[in-house]
Backbone as ProteinMPNN parsed JSONL, in Angstrom:
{"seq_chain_A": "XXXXXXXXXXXXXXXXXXXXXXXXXXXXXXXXXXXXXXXXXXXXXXXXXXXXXXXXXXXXXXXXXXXXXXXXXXXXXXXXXXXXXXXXXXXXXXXXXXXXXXXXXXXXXX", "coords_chain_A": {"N_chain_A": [[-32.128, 29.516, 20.79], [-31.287, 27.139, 20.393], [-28.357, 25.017, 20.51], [-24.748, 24.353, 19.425], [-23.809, 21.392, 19.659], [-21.076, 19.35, 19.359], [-21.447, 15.855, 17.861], [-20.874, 12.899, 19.14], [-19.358, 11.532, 17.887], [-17.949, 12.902, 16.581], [-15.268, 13.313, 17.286], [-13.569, 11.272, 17.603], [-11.677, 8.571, 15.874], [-13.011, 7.384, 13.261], [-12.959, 3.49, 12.94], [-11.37, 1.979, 10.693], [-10.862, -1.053, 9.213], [-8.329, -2.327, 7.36], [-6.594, -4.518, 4.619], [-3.145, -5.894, 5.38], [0.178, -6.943, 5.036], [0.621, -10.027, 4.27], [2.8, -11.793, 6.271], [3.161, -14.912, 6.677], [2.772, -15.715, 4.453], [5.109, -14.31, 2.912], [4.257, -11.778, 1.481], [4.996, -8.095, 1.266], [5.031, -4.637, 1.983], [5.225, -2.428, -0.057], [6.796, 0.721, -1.888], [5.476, 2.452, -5.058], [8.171, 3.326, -7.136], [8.367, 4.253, -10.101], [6.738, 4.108, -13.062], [6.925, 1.775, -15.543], [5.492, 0.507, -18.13], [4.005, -1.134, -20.228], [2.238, -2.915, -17.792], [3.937, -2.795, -15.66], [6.115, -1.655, -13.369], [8.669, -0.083, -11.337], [9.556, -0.963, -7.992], [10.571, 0.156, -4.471], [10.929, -1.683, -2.136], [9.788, -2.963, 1.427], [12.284, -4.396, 2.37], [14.268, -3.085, 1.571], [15.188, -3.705, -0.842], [15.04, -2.94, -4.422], [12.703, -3.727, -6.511], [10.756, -5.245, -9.652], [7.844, -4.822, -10.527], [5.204, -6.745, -11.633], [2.023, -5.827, -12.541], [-0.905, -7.552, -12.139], [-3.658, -8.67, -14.181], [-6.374, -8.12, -13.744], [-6.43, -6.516, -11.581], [-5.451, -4.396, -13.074], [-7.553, -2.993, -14.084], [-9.316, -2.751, -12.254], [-7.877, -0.86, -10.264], [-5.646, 1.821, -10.247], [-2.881, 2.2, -10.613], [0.12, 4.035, -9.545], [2.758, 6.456, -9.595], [4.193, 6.713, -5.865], [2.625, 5.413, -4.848], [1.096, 3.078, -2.029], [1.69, 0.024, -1.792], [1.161, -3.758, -1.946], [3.501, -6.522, -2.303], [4.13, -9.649, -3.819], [6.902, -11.324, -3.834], [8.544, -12.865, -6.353], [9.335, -16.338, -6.344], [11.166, -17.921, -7.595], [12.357, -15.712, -9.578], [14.201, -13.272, -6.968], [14.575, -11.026, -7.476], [11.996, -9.98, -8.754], [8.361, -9.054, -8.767], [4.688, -9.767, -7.852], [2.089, -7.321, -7.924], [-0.182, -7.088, -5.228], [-2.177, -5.423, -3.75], [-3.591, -2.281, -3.774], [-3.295, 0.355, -2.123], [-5.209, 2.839, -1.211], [-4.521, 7.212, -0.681], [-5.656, 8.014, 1.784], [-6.133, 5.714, 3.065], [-3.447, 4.765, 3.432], [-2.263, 6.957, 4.808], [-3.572, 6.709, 7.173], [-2.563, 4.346, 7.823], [-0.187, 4.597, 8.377], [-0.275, 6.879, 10.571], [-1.575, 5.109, 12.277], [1.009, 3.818, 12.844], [1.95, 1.355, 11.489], [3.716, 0.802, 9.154], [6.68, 0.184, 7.841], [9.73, 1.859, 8.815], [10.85, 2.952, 6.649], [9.461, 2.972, 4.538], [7.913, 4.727, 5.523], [6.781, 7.445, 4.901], [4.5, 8.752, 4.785]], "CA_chain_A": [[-32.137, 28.565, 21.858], [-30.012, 25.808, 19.879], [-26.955, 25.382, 20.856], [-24.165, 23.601, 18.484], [-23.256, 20.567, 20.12], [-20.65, 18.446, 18.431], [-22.139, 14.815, 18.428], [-19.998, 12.023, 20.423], [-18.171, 10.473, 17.37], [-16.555, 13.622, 15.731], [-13.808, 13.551, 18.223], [-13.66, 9.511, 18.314], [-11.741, 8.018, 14.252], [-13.756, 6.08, 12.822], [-11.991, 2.482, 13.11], [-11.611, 0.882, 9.705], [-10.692, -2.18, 8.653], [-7.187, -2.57, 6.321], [-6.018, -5.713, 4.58], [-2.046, -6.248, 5.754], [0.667, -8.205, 3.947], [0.901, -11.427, 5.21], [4.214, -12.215, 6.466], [3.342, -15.971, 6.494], [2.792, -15.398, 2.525], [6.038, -13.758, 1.931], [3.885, -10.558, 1.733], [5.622, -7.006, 2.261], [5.017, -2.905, 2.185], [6.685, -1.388, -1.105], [6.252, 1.984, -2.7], [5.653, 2.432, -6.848], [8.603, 4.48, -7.494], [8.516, 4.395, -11.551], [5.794, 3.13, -14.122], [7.605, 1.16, -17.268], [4.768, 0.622, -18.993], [3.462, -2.852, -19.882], [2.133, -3.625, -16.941], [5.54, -3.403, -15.413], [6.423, -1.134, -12.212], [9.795, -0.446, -10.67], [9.089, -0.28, -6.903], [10.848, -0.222, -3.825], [10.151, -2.244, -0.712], [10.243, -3.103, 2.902], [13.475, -5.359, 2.91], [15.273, -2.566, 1.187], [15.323, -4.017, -2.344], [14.422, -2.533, -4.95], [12.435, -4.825, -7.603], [10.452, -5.177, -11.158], [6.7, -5.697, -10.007], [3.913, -6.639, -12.472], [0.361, -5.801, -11.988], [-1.974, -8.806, -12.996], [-4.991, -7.676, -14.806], [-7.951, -8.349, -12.891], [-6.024, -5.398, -10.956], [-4.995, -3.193, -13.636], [-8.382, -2.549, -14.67], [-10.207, -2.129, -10.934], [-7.31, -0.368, -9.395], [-4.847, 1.971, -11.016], [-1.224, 2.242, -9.628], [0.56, 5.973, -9.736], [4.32, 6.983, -8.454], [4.443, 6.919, -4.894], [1.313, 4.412, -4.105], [1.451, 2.104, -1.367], [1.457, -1.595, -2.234], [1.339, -5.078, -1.435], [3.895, -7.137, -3.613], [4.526, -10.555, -3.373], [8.52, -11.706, -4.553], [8.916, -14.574, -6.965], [9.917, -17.654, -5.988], [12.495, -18.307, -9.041], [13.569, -14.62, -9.149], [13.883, -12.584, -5.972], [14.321, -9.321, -8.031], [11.025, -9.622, -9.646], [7.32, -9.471, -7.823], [3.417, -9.469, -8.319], [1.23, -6.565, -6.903], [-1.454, -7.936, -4.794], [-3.168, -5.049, -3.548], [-2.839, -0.633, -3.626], [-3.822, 1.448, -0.647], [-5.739, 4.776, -1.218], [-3.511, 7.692, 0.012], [-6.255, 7.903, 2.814], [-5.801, 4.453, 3.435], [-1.858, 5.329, 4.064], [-2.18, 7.953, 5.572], [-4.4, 5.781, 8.61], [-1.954, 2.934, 8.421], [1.029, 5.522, 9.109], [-0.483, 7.132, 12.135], [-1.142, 3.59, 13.394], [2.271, 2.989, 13.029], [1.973, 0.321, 10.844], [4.299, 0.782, 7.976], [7.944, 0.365, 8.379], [10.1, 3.405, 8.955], [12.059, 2.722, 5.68], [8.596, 3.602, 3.804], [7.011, 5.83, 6.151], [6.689, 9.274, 3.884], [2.78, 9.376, 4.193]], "C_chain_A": [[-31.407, 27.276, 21.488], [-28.709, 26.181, 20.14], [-26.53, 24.451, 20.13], [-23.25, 22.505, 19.562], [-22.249, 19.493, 19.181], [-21.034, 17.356, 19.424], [-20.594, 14.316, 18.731], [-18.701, 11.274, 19.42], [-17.469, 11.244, 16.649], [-15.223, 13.515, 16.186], [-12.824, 12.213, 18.036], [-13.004, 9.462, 16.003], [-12.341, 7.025, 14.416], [-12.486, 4.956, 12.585], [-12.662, 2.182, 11.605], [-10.556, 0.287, 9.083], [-9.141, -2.425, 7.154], [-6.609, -3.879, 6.183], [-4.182, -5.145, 4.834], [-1.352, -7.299, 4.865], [0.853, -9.085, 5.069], [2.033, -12.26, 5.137], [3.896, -13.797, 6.141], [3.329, -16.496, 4.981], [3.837, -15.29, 2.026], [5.666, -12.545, 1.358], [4.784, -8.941, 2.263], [4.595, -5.847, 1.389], [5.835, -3.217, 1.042], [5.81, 0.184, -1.978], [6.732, 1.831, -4.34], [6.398, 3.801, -6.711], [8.348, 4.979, -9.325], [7.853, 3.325, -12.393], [7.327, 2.891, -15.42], [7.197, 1.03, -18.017], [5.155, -0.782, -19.439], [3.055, -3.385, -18.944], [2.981, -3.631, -16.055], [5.673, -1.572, -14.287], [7.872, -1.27, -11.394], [9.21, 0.146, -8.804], [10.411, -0.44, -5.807], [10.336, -0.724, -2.239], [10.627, -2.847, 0.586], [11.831, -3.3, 3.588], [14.4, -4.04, 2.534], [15.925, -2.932, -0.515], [14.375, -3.591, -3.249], [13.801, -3.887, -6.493], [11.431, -4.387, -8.414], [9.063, -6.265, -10.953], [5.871, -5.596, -11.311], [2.603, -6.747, -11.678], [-0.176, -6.659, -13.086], [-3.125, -7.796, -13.634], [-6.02, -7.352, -14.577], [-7.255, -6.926, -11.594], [-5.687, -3.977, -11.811], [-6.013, -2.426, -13.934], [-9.614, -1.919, -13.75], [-9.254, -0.736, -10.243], [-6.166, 0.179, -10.454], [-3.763, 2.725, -10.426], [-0.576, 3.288, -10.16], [1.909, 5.651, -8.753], [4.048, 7.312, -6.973], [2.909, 6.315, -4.016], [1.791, 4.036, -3.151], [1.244, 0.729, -1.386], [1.927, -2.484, -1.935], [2.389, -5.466, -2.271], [4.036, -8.768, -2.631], [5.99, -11.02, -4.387], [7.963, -13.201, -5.247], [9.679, -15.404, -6.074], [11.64, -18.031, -6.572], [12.792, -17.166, -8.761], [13.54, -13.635, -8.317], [14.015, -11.56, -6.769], [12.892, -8.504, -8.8], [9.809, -9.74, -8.772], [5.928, -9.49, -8.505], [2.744, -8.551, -7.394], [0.153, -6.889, -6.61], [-2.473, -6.566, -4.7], [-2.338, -3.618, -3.351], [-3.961, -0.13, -2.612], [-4.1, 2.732, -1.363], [-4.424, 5.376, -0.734], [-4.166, 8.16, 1.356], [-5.974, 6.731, 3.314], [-4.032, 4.298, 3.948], [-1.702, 6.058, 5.058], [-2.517, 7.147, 7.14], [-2.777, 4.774, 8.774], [-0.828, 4.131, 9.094], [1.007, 5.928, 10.354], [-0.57, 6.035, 12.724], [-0.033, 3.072, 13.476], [2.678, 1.556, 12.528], [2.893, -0.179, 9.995], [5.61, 0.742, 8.887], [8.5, 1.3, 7.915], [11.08, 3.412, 7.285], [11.09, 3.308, 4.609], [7.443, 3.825, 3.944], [6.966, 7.238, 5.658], [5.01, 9.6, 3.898], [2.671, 10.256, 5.888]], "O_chain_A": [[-31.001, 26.483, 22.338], [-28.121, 27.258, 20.042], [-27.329, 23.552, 19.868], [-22.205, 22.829, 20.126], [-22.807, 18.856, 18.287], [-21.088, 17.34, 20.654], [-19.537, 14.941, 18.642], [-17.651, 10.736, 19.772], [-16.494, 10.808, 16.036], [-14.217, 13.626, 15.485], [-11.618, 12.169, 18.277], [-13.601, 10.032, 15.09], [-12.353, 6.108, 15.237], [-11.364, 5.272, 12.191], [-13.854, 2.136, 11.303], [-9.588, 0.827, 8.548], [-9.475, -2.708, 6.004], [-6.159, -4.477, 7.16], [-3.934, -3.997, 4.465], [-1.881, -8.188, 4.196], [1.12, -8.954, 6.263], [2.282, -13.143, 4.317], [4.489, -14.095, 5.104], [3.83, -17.531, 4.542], [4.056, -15.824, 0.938], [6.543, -12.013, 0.677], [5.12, -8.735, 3.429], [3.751, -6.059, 0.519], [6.811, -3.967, 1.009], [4.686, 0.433, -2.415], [7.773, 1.364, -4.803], [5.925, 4.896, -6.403], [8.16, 6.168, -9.582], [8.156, 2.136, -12.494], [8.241, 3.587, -15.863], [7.846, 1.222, -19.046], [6.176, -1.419, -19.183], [3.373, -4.574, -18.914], [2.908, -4.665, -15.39], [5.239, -0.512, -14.738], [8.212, -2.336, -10.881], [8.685, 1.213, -8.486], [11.328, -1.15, -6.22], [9.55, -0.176, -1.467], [11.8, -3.186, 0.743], [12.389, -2.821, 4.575], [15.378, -3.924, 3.273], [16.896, -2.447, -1.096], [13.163, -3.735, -3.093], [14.5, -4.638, -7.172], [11.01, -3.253, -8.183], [8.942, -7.486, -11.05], [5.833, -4.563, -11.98], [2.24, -7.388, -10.691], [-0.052, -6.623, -14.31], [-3.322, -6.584, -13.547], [-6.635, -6.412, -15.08], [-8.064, -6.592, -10.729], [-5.668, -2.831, -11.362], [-5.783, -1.229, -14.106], [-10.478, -1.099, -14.06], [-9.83, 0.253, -9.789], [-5.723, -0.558, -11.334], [-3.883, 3.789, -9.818], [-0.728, 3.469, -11.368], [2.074, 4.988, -7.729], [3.572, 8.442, -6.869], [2.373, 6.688, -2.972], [2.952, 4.4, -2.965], [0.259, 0.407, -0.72], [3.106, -2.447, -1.583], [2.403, -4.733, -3.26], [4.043, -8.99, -1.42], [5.935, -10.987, -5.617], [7.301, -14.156, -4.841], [10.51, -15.069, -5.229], [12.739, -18.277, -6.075], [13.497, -17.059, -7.757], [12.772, -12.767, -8.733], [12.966, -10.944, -6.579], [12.672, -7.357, -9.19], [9.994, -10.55, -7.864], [5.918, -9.244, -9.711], [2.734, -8.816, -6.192], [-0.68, -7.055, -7.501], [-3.462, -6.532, -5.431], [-1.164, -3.49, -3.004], [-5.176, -0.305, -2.514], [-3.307, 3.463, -1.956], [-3.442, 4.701, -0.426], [-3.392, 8.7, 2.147], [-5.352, 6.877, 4.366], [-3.699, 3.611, 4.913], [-1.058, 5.803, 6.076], [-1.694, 7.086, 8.053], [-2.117, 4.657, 9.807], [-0.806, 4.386, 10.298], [1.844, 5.62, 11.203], [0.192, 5.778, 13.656], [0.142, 2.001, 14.058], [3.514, 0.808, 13.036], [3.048, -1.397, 9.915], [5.738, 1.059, 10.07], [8.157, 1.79, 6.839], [12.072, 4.136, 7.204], [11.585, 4.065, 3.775], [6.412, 3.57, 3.322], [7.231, 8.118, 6.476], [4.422, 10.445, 3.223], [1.676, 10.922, 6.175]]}, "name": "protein", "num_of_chains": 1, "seq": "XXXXXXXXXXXXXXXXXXXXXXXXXXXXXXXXXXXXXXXXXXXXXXXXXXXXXXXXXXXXXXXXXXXXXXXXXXXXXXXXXXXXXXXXXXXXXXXXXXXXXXXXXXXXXX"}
């Protein structure tokens, strides 16, 4: 006499919550193409430049960055070729921003 009802929110994604780079920051989208080791990351990103990001430490040790992540960087000031990684996206966390159409088409691969 049970019948299998799917409940009301399987159908429905769950909405959640993603930090964004913040253009007014100087914030972009870049993908970790190649670890260097030291701390040291060649990535490429949004604008189309490719640059020589370091991960701070209070990040290296919560969060650990792999070929083809998705990540925040922020560009130096003094040298545009060089950046700091603020923050790495799950590949669930990609995956969501992609279908929302979030990412720019330059490093949309998720």
């Amino acid at each position: 006499m049970y019948q299998n009802q799917a409940s009301p929110h399987s159908e429905e994604e769950e909405y959640i919550r993603l930090r964004l780079p913040r253009r007014n920051q100087k914030e972009i989208f870049a993908i970790a193409e190649r670890l260097m080791g030291g701390s040291r990351i060649h990535v490429i990103c949004s604008d189309g430049k490719a640059r020589m990001a370091r991960i701070p430490g209070k990040m290296k040790r919560s969060a650990r960055v792999r070929t083809g992540d998705l990540l925040i960087i922020k560009p130096w000031d003094i040298q545009d070729e060089k950046a700091d990684v603020l923050y790495r996206y799950t590949k669930t966390q990609s995956k969501i921003l992609s279908r929302r159409r979030l990412l720019p088409e330059e490093l949309d691969v998720f």
